[in-house]
TITILUM-144581 format. One record per atom (N, C-alpha, C): x, y, z; residue number from 1. Coordinates in steps of 0.1 Angstrom, whole numbers, plus 2048, in hexadecimal, padded with zeros to 3 digits. Layout:
BEGIN
<node <X, Y, Z>, NUM>
...
//
This chain:
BEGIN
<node <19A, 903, 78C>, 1>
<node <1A8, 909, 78C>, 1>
<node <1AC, 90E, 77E>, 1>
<node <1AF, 91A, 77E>, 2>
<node <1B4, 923, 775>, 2>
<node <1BF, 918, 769>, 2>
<node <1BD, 919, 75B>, 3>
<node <1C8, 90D, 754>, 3>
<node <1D2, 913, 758>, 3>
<node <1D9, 91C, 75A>, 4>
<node <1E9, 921, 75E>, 4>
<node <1EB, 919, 768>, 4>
<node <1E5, 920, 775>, 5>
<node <1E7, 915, 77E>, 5>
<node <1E7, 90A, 77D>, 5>
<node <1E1, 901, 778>, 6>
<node <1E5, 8F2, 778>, 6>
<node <1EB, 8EE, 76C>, 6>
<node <1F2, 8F6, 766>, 7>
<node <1FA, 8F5, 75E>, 7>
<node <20C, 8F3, 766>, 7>
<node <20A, 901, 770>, 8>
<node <215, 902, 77D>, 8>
<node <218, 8F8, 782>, 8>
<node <209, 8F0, 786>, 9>
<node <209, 8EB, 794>, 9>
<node <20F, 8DB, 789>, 9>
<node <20E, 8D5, 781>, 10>
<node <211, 8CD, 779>, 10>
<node <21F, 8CD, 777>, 10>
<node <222, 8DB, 772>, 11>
<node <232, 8D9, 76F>, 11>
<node <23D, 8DA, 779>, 11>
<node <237, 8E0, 783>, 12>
<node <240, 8DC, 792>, 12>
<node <23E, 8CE, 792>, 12>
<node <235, 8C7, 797>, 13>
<node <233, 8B8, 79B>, 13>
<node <239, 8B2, 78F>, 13>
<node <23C, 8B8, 783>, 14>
<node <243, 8AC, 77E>, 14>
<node <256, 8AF, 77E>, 14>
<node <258, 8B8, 783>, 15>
<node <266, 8BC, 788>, 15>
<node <266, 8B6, 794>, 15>
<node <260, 8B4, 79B>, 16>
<node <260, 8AB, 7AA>, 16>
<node <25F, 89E, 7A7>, 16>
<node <257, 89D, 79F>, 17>
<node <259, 88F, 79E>, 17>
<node <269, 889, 797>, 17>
<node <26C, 890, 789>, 18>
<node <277, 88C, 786>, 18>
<node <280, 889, 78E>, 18>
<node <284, 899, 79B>, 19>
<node <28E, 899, 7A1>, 19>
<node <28D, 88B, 7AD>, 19>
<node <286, 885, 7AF>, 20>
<node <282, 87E, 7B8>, 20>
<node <287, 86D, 7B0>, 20>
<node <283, 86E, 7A5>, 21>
<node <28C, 866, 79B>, 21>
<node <298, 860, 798>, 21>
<node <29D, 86E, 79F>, 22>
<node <2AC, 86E, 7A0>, 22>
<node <2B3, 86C, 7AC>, 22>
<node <2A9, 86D, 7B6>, 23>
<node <2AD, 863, 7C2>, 23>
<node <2AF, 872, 7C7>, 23>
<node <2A8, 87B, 7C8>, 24>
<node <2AA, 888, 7CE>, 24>
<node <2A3, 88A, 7DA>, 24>
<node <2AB, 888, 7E6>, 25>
<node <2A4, 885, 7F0>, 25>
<node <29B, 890, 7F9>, 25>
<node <29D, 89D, 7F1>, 26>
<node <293, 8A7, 7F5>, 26>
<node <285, 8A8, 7F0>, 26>
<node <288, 8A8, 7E4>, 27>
<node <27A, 8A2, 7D9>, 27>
<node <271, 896, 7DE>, 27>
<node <277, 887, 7E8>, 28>
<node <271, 880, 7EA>, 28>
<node <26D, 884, 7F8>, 28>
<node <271, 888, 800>, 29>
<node <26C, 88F, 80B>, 29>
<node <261, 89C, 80B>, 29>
<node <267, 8A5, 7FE>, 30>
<node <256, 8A9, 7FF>, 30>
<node <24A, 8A7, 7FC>, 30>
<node <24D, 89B, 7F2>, 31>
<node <242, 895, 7E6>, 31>
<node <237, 88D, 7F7>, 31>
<node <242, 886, 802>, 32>
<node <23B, 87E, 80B>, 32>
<node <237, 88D, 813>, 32>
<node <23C, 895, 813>, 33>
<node <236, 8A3, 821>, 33>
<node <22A, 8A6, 81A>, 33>
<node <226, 8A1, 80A>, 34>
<node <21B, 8AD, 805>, 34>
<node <212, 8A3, 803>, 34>
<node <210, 897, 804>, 35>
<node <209, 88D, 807>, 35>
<node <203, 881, 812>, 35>
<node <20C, 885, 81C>, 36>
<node <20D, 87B, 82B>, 36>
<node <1FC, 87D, 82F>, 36>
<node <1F7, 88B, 82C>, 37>
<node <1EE, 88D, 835>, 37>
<node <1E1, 885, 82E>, 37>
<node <1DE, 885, 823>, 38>
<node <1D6, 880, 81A>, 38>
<node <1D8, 870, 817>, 38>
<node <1E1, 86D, 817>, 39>
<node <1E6, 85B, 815>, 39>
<node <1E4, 853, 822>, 39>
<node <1E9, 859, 826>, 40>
<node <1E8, 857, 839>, 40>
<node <1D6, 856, 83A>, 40>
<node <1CD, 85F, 835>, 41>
<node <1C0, 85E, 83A>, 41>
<node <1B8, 84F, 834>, 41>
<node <1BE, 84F, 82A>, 42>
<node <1BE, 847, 81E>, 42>
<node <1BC, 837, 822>, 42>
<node <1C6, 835, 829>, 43>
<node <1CE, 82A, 830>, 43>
<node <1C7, 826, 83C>, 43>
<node <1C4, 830, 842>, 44>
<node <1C0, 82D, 84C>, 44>
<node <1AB, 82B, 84E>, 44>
<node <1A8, 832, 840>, 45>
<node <199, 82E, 83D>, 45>
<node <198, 820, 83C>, 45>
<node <1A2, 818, 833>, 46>
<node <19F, 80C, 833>, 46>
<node <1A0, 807, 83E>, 46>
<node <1AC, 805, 844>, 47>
<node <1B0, 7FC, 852>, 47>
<node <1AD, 7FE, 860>, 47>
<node <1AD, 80C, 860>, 48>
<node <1A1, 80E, 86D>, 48>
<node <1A9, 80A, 879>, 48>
<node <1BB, 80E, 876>, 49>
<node <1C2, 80A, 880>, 49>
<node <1D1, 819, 87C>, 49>
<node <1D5, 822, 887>, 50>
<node <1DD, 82C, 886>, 50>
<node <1EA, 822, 887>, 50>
<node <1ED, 817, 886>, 51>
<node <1FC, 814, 886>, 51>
<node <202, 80A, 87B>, 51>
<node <1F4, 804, 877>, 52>
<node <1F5, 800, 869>, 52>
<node <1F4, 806, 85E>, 52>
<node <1F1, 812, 85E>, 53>
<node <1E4, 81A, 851>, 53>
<node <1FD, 81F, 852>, 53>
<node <200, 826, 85C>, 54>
<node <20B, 82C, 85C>, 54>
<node <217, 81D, 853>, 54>
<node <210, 817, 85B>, 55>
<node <21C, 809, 851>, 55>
<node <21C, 808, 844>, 55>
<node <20F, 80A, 841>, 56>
<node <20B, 802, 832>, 56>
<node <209, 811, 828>, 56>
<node <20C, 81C, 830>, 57>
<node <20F, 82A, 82B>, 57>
<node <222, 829, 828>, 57>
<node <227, 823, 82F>, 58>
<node <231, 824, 82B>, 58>
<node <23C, 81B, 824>, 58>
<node <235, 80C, 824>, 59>
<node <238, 806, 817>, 59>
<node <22F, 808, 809>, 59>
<node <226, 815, 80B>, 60>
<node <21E, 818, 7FD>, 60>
<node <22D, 822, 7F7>, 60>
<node <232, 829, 7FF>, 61>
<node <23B, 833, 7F8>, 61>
<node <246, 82C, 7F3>, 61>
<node <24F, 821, 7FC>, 62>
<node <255, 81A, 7F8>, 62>
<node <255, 818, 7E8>, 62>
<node <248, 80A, 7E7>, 63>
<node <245, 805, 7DB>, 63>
<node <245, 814, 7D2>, 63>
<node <23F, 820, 7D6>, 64>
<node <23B, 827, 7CB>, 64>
<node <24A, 830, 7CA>, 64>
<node <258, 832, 7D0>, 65>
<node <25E, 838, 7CB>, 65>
<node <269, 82F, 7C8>, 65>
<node <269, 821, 7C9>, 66>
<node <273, 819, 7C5>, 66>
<node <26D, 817, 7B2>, 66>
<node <262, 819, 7AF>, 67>
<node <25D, 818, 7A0>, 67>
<node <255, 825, 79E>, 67>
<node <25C, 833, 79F>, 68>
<node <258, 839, 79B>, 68>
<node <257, 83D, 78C>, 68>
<node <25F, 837, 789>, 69>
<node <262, 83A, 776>, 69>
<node <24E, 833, 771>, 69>
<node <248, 828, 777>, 70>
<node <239, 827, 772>, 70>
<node <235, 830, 774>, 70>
<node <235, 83B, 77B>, 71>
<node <22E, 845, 77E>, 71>
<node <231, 853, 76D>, 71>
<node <225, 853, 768>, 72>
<node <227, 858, 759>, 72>
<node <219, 865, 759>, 72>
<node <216, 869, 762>, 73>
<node <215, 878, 765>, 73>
<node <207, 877, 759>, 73>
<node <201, 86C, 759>, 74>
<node <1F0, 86C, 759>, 74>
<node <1E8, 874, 762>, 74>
<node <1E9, 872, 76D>, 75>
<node <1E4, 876, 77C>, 75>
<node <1ED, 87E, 782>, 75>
<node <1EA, 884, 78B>, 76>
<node <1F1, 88E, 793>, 76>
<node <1F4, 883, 79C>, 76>
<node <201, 884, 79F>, 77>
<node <208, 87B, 7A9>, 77>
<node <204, 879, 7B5>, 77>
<node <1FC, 880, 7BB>, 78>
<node <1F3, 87F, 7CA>, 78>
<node <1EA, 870, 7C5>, 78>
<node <1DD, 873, 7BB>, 79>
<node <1DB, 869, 7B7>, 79>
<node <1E2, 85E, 7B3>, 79>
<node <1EA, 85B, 7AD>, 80>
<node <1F1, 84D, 7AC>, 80>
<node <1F7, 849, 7BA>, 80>
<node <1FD, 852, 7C0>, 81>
<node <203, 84B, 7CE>, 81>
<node <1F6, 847, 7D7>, 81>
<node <1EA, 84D, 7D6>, 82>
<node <1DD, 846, 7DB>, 82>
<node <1DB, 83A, 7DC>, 82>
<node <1DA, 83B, 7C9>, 83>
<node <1D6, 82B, 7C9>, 83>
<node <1E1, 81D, 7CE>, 83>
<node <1F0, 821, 7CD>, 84>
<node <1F7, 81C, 7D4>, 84>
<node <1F5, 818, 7E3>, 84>
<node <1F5, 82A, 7E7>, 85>
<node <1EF, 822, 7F8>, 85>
<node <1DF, 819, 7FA>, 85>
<node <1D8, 81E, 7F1>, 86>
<node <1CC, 813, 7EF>, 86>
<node <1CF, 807, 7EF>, 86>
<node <1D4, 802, 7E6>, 87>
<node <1D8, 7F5, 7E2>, 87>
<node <1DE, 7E9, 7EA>, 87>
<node <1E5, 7EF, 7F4>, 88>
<node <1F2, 7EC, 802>, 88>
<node <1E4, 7EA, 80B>, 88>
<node <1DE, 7F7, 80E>, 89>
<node <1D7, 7F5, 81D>, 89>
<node <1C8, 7EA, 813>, 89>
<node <1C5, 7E9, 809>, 90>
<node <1BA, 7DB, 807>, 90>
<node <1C6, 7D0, 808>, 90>
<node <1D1, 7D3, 801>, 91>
<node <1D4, 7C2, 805>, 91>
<node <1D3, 7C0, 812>, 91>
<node <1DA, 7CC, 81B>, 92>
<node <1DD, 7C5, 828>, 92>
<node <1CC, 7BE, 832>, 92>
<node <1C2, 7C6, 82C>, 93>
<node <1B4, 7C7, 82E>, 93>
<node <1AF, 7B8, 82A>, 93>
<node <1B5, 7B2, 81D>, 94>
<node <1AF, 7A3, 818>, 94>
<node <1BA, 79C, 81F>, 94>
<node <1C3, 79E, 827>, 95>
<node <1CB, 792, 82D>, 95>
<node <1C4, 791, 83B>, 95>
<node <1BB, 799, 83F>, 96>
<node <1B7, 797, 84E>, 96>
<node <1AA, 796, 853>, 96>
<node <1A1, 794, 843>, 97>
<node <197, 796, 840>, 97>
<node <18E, 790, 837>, 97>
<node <186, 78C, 834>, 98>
<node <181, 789, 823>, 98>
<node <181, 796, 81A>, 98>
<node <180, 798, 80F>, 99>
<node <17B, 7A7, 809>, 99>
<node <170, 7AD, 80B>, 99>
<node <16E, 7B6, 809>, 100>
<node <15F, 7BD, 80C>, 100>
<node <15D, 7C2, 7FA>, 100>
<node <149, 7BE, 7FA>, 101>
<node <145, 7BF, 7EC>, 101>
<node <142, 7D1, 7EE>, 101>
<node <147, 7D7, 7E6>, 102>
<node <145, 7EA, 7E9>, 102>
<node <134, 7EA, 7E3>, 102>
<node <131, 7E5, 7D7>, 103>
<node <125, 7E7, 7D0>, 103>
<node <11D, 7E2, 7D7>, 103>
<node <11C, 7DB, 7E4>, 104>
<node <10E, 7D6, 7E4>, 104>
<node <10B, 7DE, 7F0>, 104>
<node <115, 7E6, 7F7>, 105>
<node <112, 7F2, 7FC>, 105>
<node <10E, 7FD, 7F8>, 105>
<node <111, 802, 7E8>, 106>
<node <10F, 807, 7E4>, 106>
<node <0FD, 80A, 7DC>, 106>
<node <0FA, 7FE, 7D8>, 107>
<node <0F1, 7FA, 7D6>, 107>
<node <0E4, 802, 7E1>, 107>
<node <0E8, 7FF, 7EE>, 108>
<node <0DE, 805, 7F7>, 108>
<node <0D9, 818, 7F6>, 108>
<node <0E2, 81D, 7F1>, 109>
<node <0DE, 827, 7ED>, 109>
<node <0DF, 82D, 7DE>, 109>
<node <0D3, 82E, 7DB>, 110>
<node <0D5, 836, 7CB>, 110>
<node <0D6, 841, 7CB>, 110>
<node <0D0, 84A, 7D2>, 111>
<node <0CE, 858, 7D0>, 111>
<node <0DA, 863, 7D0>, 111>
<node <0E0, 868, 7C8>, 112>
<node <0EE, 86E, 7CA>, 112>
<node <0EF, 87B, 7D5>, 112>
<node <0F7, 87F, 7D6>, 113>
<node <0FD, 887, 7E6>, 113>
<node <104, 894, 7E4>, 113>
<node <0FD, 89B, 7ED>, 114>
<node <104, 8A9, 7E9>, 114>
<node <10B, 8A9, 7F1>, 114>
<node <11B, 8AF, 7F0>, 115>
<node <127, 8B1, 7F8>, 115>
<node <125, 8BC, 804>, 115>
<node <129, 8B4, 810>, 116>
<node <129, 8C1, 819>, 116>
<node <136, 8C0, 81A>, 116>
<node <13C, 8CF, 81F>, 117>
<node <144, 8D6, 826>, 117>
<node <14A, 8D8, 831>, 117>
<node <14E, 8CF, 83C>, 118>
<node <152, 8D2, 849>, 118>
<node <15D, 8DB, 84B>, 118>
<node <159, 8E5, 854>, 119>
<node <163, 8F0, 856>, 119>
<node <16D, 8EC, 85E>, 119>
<node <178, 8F7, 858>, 120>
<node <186, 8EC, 860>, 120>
<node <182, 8F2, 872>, 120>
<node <18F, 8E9, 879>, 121>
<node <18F, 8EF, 887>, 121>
<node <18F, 8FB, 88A>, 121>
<node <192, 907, 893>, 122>
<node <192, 911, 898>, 122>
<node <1A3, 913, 89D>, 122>
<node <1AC, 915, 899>, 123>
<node <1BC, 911, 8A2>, 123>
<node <1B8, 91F, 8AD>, 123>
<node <1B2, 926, 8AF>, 124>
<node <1B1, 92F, 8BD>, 124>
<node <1A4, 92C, 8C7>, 124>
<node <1A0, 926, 8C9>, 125>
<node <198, 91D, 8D5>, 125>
<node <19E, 91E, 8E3>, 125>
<node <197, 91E, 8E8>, 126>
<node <19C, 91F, 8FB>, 126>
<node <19B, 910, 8FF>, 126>
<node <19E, 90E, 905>, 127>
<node <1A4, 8FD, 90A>, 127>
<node <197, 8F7, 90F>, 127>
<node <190, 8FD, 917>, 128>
<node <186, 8F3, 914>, 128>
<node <17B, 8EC, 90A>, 128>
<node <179, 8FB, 900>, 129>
<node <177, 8F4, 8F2>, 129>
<node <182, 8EA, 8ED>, 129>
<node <18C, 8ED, 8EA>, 130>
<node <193, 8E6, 8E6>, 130>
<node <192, 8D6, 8EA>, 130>
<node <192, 8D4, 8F7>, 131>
<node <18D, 8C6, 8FA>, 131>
<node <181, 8C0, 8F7>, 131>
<node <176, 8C9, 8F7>, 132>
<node <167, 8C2, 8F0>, 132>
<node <16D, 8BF, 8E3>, 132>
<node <171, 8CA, 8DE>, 133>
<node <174, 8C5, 8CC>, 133>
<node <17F, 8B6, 8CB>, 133>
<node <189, 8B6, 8D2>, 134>
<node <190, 8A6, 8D5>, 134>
<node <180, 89A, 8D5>, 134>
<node <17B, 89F, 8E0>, 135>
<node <173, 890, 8E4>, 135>
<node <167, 88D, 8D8>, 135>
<node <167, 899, 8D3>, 136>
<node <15D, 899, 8C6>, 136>
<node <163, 892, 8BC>, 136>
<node <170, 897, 8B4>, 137>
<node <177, 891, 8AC>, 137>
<node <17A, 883, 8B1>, 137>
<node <180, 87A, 8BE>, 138>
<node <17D, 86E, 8BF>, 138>
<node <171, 86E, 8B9>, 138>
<node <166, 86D, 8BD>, 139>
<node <158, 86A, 8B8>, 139>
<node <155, 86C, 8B0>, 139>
<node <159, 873, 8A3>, 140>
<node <159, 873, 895>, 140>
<node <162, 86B, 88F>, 140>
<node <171, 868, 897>, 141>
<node <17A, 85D, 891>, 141>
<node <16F, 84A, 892>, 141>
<node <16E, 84D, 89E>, 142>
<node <165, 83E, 8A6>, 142>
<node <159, 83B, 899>, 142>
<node <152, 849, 896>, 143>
<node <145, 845, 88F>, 143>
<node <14E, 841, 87D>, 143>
<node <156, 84A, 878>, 144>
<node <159, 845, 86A>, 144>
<node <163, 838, 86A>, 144>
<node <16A, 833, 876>, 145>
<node <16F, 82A, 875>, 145>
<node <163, 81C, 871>, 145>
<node <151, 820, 87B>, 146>
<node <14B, 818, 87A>, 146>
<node <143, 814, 86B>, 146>
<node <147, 81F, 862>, 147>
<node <13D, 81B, 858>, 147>
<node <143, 814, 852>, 147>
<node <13C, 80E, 848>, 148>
<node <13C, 802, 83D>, 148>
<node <14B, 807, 836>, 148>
<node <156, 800, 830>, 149>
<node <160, 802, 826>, 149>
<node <15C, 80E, 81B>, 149>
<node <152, 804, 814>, 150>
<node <14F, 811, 80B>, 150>
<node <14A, 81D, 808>, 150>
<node <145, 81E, 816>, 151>
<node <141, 82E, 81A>, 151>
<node <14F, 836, 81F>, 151>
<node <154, 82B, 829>, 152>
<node <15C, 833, 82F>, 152>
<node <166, 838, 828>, 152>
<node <16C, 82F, 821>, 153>
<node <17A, 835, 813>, 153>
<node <175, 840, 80C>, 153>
<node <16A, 840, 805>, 154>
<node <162, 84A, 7FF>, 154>
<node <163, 855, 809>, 154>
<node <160, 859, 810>, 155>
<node <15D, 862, 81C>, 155>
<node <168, 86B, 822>, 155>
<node <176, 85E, 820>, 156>
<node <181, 865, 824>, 156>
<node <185, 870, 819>, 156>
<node <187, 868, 80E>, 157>
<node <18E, 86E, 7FF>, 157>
<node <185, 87D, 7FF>, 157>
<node <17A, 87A, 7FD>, 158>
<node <170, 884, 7FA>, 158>
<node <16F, 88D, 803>, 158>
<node <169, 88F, 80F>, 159>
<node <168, 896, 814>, 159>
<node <170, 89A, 81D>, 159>
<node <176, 891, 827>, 160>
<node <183, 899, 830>, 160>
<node <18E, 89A, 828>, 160>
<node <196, 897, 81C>, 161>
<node <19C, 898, 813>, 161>
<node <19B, 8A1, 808>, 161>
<node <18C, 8A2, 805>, 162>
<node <185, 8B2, 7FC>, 162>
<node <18A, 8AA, 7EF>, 162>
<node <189, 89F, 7EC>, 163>
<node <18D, 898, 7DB>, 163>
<node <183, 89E, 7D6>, 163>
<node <182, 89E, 7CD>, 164>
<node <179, 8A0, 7C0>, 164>
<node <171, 895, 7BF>, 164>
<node <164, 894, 7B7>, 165>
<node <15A, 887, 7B5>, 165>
<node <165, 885, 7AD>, 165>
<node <16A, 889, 7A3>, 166>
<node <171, 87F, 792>, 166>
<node <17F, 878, 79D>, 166>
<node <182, 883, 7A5>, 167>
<node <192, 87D, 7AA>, 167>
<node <18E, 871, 7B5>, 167>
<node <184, 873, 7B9>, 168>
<node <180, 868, 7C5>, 168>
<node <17C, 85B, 7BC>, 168>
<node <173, 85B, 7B2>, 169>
<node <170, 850, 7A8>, 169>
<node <17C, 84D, 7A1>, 169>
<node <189, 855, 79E>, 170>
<node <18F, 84B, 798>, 170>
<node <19B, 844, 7A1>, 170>
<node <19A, 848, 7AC>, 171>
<node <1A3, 842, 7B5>, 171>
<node <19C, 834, 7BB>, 171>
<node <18F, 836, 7BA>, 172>
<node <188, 824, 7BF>, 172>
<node <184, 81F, 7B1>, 172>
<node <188, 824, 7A7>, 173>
<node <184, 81D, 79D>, 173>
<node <176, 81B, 79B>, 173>
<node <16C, 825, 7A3>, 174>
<node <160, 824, 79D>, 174>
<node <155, 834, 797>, 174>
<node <149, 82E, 795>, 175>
<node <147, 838, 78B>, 175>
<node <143, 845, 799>, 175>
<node <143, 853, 790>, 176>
<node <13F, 85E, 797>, 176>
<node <136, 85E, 7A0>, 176>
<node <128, 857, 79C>, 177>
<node <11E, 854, 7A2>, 177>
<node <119, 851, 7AD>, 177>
<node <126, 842, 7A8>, 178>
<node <128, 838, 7B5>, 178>
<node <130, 842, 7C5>, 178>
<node <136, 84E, 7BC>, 179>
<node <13D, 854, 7C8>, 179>
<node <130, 85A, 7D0>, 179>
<node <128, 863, 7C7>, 180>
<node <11D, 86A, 7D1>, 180>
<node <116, 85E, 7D8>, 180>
<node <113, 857, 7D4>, 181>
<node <10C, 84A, 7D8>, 181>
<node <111, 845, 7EA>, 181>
<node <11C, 842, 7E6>, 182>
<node <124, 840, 7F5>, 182>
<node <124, 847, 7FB>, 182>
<node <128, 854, 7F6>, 183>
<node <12A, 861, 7FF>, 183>
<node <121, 863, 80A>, 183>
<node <112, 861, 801>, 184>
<node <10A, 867, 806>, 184>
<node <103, 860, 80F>, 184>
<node <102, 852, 80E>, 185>
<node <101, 848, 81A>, 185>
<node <10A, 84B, 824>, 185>
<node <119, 84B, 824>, 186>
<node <120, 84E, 831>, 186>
<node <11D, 85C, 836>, 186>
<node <119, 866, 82F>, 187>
<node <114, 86E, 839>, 187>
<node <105, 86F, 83F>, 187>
<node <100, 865, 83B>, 188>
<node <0F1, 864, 83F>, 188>
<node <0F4, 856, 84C>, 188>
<node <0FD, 84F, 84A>, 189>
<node <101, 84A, 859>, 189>
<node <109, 850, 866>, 189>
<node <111, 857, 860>, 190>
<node <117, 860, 869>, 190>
<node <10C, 86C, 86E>, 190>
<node <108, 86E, 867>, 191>
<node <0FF, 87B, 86D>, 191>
<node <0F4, 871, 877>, 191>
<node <0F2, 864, 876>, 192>
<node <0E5, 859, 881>, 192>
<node <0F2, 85E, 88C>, 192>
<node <0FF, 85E, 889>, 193>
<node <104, 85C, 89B>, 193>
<node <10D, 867, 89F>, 193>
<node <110, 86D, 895>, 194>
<node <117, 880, 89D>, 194>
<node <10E, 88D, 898>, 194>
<node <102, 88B, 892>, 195>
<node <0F9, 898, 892>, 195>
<node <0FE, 8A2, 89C>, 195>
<node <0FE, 89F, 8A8>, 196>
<node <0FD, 8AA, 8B7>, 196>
<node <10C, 8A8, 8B5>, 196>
<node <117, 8A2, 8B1>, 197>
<node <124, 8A9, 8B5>, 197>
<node <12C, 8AA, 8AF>, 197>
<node <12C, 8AA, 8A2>, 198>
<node <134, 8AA, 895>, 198>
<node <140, 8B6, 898>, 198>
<node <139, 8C0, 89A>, 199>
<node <13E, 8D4, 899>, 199>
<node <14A, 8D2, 890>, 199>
<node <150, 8DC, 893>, 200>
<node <159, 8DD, 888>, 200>
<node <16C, 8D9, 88B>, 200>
<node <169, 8CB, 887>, 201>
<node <178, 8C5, 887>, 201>
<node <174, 8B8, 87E>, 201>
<node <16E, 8BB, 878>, 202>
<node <174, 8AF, 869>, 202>
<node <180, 8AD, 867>, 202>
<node <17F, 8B8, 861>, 203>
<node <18F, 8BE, 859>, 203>
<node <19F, 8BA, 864>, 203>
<node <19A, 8B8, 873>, 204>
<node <1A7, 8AF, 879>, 204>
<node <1A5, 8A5, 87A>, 204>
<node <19C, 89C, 878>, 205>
<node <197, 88E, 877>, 205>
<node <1A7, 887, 870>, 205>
<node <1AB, 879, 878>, 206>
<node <1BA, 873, 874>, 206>
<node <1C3, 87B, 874>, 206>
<node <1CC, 881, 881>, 207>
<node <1D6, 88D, 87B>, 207>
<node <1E1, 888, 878>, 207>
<node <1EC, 888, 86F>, 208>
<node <1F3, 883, 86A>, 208>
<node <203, 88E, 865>, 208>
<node <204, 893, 86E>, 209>
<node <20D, 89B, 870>, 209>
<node <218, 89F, 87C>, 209>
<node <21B, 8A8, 87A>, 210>
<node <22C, 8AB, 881>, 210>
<node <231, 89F, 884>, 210>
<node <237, 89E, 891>, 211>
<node <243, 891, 890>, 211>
<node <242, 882, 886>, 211>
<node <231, 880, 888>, 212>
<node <230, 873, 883>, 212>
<node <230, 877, 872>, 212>
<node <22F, 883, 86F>, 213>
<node <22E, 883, 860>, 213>
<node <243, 887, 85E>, 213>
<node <248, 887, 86A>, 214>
<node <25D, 88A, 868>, 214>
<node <25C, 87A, 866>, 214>
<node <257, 876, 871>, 215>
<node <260, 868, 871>, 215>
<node <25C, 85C, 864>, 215>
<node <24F, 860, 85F>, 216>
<node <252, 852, 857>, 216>
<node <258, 85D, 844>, 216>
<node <25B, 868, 845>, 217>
<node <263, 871, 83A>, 217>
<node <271, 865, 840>, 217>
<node <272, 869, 849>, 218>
<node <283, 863, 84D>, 218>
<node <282, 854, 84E>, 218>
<node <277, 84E, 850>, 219>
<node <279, 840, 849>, 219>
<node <27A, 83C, 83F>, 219>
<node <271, 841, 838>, 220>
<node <271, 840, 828>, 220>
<node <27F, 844, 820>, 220>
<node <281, 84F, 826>, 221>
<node <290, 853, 81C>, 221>
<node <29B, 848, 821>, 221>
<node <29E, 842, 82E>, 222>
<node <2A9, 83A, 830>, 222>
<node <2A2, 82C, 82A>, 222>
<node <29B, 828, 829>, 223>
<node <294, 820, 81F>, 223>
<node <29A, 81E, 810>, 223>
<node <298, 82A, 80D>, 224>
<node <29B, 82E, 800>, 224>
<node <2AB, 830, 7FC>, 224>
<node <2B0, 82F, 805>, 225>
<node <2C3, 832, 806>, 225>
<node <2C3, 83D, 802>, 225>
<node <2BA, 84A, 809>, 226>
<node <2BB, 857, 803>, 226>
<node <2C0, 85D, 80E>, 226>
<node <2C5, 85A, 81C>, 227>
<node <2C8, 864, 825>, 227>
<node <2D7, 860, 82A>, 227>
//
């Protein structure tokens, strides 16, 4: 990205964020519209449940816009509210659970991983495609729900998400390597069980939008005594 541009893209997000500071309840509604879709994926890689990943998505915003002043514009704000929602869906993960060791999964594969590309959906499809692509995407939801934690988190961020290796590693706190490493195992498990039916709907894998992305904006703000 061009330095101007992310020069732009910096000094808006930190006008949004101030105004959001100030208890600006448009600022904090779009900060959650421009994030729901990604935090939401997030949440729901760990927990591997659509009604918890939505709970623990929405006391991550809580926690993260009742202390927003910690927020000191190191990171681009997408990442910090990550690791927030990270942090919520492991605890909720170690109360129902033992922990899972990430490294000794990791371990199983050395060889690092080249990134593939899943093309988004098609929005002009005739209905009966349309339905194969539904029963597919269950079956691509079914198989990444089944992999190991630390393929699967890696997997989300990275690839249905499009993070960056540096932004995916510093969001799990591990090294770049460790990302290709994971990566590249979860797509060498997923490819043993959707080879024949992957096609092209990655990219809607967990949809996390229209009403259910109004309603928890409007919980969150009455939350926040912003509405």
């Amino acid at each position: 990205m061009p330095v101007n541009a992310l020069q732009q893209i910096q000094s808006e997000e930190a006008e949004l964020v101030a105004r959001a500071r100030d208890k600006d309840a448009s600022a904090v509604a779009l900060i959650i519209q421009q994030n729901n879709q990604r935090l939401y994926r997030i949440a729901r890689s760990i927990l591997r449940d659509d009604f918890e990943a939505e709970d623990a998505l929405q006391e991550a915003y809580i926690r993260a816009f009742t202390r927003l002043d910690l927020f000191r514009g190191e990171s681009r704000l997408g990442t910090w509210l990550a690791r927030i929602v990270m942090n919520e869906a492991l605890g909720r993960l170690r109360r129902r659970k033992p922990s899972v060791d990430f490294e000794a999964f990791a371990k199983a594969q050395e060889k690092s991983a080249e990134i593939i590309r899943f093309p988004a959906a098609n929005p002009e499809l005739d209905p009966e495609t349309t339905m194969a692509q539904r029963e597919i995407r269950a079956l691509l939801e079914r198989a990444i729900d089944a992999l190991p934690e630390a393929f699967r988190t890696v997997l989300v961020a990275r690839l249905i998400e499009g993070m960056s290796i540096e932004e995916t590693a510093e969001l799990f706190s591990i090294r770049p390597e460790t990302v290709k490493t994971r990566l590249h195992r979860a797509r060498r498990l997923l490819k043993e069980e959707m080879e024949k039916h992957v096609g092209p709907v990655m990219g809607d894998a967990f949809p996390f939008a229209g009403r259910r992305c109004e309603r928890l904006t409007e919980t969150v703000l009455a939350r926040l005594g912003l509405t």
